[in-house]
N, CA and C atoms as an extended XYZ file, in Angstrom:
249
Properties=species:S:1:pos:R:3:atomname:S:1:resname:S:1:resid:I:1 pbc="F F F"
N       -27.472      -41.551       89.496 N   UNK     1
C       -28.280      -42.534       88.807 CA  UNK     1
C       -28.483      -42.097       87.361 C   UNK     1
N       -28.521      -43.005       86.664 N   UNK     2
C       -28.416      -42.946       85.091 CA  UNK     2
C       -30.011      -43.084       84.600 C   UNK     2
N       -30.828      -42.216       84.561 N   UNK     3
C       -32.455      -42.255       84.292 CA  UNK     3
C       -32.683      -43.081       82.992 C   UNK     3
N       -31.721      -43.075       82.345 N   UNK     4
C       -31.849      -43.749       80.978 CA  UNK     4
C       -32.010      -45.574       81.213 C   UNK     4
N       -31.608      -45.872       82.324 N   UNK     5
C       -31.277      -47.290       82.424 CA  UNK     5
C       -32.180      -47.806       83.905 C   UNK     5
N       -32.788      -46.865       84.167 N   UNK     6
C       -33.203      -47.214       85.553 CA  UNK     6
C       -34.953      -47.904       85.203 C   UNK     6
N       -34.986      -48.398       86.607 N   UNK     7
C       -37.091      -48.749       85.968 CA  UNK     7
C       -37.918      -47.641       86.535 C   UNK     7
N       -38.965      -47.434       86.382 N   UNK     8
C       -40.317      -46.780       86.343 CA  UNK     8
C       -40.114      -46.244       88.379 C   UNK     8
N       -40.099      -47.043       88.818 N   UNK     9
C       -39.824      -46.890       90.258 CA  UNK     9
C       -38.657      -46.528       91.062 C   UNK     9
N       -37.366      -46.795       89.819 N   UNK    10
C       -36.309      -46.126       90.763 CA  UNK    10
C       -36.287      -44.511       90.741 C   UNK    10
N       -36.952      -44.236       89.140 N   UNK    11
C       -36.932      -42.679       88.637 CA  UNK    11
C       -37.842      -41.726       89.911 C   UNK    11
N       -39.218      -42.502       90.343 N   UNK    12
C       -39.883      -41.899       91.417 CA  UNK    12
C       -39.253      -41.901       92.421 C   UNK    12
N       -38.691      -42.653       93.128 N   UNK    13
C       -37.682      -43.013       94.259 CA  UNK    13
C       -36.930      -41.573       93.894 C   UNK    13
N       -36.196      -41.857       93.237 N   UNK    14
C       -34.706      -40.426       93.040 CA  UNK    14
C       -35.484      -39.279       92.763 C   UNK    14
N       -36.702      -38.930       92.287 N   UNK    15
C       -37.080      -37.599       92.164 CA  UNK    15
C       -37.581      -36.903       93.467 C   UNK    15
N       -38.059      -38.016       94.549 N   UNK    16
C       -39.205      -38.148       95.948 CA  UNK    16
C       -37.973      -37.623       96.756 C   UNK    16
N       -36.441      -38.197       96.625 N   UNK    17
C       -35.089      -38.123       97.489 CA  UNK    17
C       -35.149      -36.666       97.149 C   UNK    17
N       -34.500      -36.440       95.844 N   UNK    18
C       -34.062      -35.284       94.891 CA  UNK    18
C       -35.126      -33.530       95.761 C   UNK    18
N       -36.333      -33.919       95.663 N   UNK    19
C       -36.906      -32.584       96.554 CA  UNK    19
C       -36.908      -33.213       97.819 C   UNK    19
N       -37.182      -33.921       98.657 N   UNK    20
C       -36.601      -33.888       99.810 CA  UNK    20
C       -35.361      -33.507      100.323 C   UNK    20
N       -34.480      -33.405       99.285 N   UNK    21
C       -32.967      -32.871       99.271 CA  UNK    21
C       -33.318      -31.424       99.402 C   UNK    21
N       -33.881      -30.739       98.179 N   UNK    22
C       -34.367      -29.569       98.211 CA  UNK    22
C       -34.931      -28.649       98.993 C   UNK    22
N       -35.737      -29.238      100.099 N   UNK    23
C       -36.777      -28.899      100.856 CA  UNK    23
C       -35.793      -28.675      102.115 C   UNK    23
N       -35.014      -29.702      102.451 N   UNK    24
C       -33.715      -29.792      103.032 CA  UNK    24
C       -32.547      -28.575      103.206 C   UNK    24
N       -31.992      -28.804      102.078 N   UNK    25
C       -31.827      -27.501      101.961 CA  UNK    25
C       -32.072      -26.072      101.921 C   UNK    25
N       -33.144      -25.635      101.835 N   UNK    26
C       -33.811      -24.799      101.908 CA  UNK    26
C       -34.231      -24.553      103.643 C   UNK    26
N       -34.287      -25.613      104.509 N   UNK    27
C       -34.303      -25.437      105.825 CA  UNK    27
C       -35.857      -25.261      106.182 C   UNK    27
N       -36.595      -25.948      105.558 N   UNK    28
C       -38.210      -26.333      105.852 CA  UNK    28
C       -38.514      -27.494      106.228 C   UNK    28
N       -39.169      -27.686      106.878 N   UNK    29
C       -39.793      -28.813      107.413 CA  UNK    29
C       -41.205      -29.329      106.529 C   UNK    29
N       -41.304      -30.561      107.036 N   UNK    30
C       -42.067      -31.313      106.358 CA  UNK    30
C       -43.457      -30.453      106.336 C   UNK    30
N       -44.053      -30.449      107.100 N   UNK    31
C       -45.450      -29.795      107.495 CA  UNK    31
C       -45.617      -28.257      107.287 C   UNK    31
N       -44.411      -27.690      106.946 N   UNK    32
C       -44.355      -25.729      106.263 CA  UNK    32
C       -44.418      -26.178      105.077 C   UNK    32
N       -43.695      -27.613      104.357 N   UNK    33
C       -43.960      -27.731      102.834 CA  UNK    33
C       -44.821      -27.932      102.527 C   UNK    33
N       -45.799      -28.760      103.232 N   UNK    34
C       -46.899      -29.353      102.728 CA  UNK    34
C       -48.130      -28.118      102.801 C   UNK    34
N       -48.048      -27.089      103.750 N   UNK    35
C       -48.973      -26.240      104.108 CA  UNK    35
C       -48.925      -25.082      102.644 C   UNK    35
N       -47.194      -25.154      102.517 N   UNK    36
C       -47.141      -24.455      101.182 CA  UNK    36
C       -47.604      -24.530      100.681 C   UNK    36
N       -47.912      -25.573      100.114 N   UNK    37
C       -48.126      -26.742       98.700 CA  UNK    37
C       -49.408      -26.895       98.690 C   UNK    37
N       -50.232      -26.915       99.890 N   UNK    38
C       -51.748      -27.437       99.823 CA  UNK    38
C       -51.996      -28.485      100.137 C   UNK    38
N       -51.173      -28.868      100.367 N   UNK    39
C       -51.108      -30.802      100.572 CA  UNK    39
C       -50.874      -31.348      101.784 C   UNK    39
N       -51.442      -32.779      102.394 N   UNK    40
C       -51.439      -33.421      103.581 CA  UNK    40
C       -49.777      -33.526      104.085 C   UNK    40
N       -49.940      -33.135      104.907 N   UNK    41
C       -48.467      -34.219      105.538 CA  UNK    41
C       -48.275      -35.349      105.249 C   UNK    41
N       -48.700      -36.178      105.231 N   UNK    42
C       -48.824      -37.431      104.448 CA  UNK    42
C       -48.610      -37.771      102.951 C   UNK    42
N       -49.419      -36.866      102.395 N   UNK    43
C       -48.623      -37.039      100.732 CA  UNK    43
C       -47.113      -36.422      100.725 C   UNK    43
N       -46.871      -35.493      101.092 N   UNK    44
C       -45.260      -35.068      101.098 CA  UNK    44
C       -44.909      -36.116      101.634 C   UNK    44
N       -44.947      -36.527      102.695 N   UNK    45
C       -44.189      -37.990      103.025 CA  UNK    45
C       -44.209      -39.040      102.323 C   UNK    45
N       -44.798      -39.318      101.733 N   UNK    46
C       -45.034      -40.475      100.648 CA  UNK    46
C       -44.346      -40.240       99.516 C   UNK    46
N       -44.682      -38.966       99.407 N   UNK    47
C       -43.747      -38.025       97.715 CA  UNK    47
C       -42.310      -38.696       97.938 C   UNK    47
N       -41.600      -38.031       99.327 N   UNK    48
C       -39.947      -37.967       99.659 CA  UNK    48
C       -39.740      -39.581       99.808 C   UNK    48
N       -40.498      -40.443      100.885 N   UNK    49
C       -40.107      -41.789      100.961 CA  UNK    49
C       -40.240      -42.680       99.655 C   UNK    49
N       -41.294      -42.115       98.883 N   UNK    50
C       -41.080      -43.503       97.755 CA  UNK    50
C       -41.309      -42.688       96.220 C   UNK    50
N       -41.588      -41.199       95.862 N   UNK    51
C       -41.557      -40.771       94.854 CA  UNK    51
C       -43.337      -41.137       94.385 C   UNK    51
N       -44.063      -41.717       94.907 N   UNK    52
C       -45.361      -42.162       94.463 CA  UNK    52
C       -46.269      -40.999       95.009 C   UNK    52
N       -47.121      -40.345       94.237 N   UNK    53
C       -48.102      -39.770       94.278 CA  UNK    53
C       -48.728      -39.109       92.864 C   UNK    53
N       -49.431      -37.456       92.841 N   UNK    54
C       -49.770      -37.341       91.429 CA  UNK    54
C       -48.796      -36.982       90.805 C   UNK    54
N       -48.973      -36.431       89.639 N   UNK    55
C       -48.510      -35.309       88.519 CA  UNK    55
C       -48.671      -33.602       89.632 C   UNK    55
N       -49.798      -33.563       89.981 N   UNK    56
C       -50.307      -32.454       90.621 CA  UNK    56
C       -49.281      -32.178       92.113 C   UNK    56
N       -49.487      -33.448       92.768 N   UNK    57
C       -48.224      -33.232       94.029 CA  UNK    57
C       -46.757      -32.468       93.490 C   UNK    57
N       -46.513      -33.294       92.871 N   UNK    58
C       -45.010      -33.002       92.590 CA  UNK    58
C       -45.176      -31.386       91.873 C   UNK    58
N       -46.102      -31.061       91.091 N   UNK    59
C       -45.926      -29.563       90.532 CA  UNK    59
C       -46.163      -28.674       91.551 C   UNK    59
N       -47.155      -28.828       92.415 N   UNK    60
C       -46.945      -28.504       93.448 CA  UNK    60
C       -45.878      -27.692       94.708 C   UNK    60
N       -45.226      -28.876       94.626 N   UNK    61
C       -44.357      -28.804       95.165 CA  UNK    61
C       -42.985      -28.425       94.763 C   UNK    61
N       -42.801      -28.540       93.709 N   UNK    62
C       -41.692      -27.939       93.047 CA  UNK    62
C       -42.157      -26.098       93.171 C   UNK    62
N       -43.469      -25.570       92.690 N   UNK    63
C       -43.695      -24.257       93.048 CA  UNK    63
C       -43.470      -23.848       93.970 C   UNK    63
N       -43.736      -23.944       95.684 N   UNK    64
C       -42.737      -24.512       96.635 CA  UNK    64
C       -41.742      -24.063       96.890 C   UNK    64
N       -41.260      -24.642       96.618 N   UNK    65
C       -39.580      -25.067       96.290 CA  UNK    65
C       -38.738      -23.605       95.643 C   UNK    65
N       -40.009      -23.067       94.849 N   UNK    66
C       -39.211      -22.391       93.466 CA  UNK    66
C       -38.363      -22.523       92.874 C   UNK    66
N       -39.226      -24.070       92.058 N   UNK    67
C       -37.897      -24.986       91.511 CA  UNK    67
C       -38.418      -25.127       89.891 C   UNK    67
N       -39.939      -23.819       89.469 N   UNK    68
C       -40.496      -24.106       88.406 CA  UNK    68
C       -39.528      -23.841       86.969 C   UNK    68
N       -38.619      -23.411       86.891 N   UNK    69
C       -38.359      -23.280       85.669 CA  UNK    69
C       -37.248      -24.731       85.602 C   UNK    69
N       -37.214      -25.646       86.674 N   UNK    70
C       -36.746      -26.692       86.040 CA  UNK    70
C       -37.844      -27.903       85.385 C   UNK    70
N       -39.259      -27.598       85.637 N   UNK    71
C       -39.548      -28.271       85.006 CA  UNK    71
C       -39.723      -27.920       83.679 C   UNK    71
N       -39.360      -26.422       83.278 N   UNK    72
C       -39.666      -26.000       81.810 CA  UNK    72
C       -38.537      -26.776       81.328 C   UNK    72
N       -37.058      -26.693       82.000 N   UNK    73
C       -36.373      -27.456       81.366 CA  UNK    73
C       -36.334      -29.095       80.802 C   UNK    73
N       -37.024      -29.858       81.967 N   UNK    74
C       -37.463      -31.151       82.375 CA  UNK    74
C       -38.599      -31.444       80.773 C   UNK    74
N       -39.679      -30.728       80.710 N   UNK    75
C       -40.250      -31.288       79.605 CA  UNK    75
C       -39.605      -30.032       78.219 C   UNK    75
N       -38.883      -29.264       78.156 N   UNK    76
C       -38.770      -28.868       76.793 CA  UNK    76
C       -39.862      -27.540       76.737 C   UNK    76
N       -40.384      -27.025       77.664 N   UNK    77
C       -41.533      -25.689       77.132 CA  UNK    77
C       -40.410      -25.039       76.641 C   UNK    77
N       -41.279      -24.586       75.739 N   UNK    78
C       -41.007      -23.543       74.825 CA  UNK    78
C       -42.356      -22.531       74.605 C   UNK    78
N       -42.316      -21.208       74.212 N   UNK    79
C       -43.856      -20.136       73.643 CA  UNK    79
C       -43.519      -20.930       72.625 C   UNK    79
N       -45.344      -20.789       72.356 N   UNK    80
C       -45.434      -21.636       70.973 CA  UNK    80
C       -45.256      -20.571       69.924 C   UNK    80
N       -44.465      -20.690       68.784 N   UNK    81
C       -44.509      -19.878       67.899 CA  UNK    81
C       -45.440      -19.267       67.137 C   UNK    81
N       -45.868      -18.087       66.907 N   UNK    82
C       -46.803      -17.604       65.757 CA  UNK    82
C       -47.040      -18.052       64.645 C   UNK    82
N       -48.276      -18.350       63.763 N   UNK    83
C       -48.072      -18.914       62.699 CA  UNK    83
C       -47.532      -17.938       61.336 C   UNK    83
């Protein structure tokens, strides 16, 4: 999928698939992720089936995962430089 051209809901959709892929791979089950994570069984399910939940779920869960340095890539962190 081309994120550049997609709407607001397909991007959640493919990110909700995208760690359910992850989680998948990794050979965890729904309810070891969520226990990871802090989170209901229910929001992970909601996360993977439709990509809808917080900002907080998904960071979450990517920690998890130990999938954090893609979100450094994802928004651009950088150390802020000295003045």
């Amino acid at each position: 999928m081309t994120f550049a051209l997609a709407t607001a809901n397909e991007i959640l959709l493919t990110v909700g698939q995208r760690l359910r892929l992850q989680r998948l791979a990794q050979g965890l089950p729904q309810r070891e992720l969520a226990q990871m994570a802090g989170l209901s069984l229910g929001a992970l399910r909601k996360l993977e089936s439709s990509g809808q939940c917080s900002l907080e779920t998904v960071v979450r869960v990517v920690q998890s995962l130990g999938l954090v340095d893609e979100l450094e890539h994802l928004f651009g962190m950088r150390p802020a430089k000295s003045p």
